[in-house]
C-alpha positions as CSV (number, residue, x, y, z in Angstrom):
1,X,0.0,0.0,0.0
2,X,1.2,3.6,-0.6
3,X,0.2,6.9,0.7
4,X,0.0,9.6,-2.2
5,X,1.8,12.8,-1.3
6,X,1.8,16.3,-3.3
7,X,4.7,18.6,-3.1
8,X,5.0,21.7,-4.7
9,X,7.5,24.4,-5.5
10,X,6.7,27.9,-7.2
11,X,8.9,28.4,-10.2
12,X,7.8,32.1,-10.5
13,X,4.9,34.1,-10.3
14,X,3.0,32.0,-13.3
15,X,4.5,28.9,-12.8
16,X,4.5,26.2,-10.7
17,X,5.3,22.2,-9.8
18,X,3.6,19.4,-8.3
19,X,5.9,16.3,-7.7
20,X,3.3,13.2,-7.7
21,X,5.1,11.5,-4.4
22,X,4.2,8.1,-2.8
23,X,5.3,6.9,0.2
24,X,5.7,3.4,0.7
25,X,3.9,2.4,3.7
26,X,5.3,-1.3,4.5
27,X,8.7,0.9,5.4
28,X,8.2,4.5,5.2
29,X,10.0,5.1,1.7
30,X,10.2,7.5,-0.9
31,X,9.9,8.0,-4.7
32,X,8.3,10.2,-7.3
33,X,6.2,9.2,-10.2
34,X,5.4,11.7,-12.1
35,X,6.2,15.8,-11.8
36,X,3.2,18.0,-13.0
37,X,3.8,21.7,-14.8
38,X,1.3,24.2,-14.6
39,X,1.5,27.9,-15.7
40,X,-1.3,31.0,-15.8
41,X,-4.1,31.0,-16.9
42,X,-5.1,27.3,-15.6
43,X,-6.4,25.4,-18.1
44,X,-9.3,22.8,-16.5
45,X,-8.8,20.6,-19.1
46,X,-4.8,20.2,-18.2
47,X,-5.7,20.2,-14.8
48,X,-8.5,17.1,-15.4
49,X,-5.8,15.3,-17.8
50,X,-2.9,15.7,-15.2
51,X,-5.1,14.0,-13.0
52,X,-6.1,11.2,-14.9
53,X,-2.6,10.9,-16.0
54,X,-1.6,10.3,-12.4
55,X,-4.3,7.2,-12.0
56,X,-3.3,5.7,-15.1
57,X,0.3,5.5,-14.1
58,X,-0.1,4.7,-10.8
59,X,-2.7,1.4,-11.9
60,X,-0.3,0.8,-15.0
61,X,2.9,0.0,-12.5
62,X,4.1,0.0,-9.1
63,X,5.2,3.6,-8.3
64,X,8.4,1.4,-6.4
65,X,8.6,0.0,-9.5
66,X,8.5,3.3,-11.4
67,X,11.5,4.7,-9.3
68,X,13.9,4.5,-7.2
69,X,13.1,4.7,-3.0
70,X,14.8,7.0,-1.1
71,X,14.7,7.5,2.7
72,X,13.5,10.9,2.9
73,X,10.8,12.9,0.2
74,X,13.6,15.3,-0.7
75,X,16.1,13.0,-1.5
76,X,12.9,11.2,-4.0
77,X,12.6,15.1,-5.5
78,X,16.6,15.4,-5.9
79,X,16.9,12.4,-7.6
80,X,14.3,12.5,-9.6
81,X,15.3,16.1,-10.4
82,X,18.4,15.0,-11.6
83,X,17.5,12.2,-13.8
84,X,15.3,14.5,-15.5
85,X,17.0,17.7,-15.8
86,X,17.8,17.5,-19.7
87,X,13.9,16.5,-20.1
88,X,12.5,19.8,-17.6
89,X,14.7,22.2,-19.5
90,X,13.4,20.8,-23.1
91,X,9.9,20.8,-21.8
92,X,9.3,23.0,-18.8
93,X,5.1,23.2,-19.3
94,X,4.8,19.1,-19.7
95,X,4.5,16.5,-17.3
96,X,7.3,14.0,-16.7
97,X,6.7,10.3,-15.8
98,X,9.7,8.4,-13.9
């Protein structure tokens, strides 16, 4: 069983991030499965297909499975930060699946 967790982070006054976080229950780790983008104006439909995206992935495959586990949530975020850092500067408005 995992616990869903939401973290964000501002990027700027327009932008934002939502890291799609589990935590592992059975042992209390960490990973990311999928980051979020969302910019001014919202756009409901995004918002809706973000959403849906996150189900999807999360009854497609394991999110432990997805990524890696990590002890703490920021050490999930750094990681998964830098595996895709090439992929967030190509496409800073997209989501990103692990």
């Amino acid at each position: 069983m995992f616990k869903a967790i939401d973290i964000w982070k501002r990027i700027d006054d327009t932008a934002a991030i939502r890291y799609r976080c589990f935590e592992r229950l059975t042992d209390g780790q960490f990973c990311v499965q999928s980051v979020d983008y969302y910019h001014l104006p919202l756009n409901e439909k995004q918002i809706k297909t973000l959403d849906n995206q996150f189900l999807e992935l999360f009854i497609e495959e394991s999110p432990d499975q997805r990524s890696s586990l990590h002890p703490t949530l920021e050490e999930a975020i750094a990681q998964y930060d830098q595996d895709f850092t090439d992929d967030v500067a190509s496409s800073p408005l997209e989501p990103q699946v692990a």
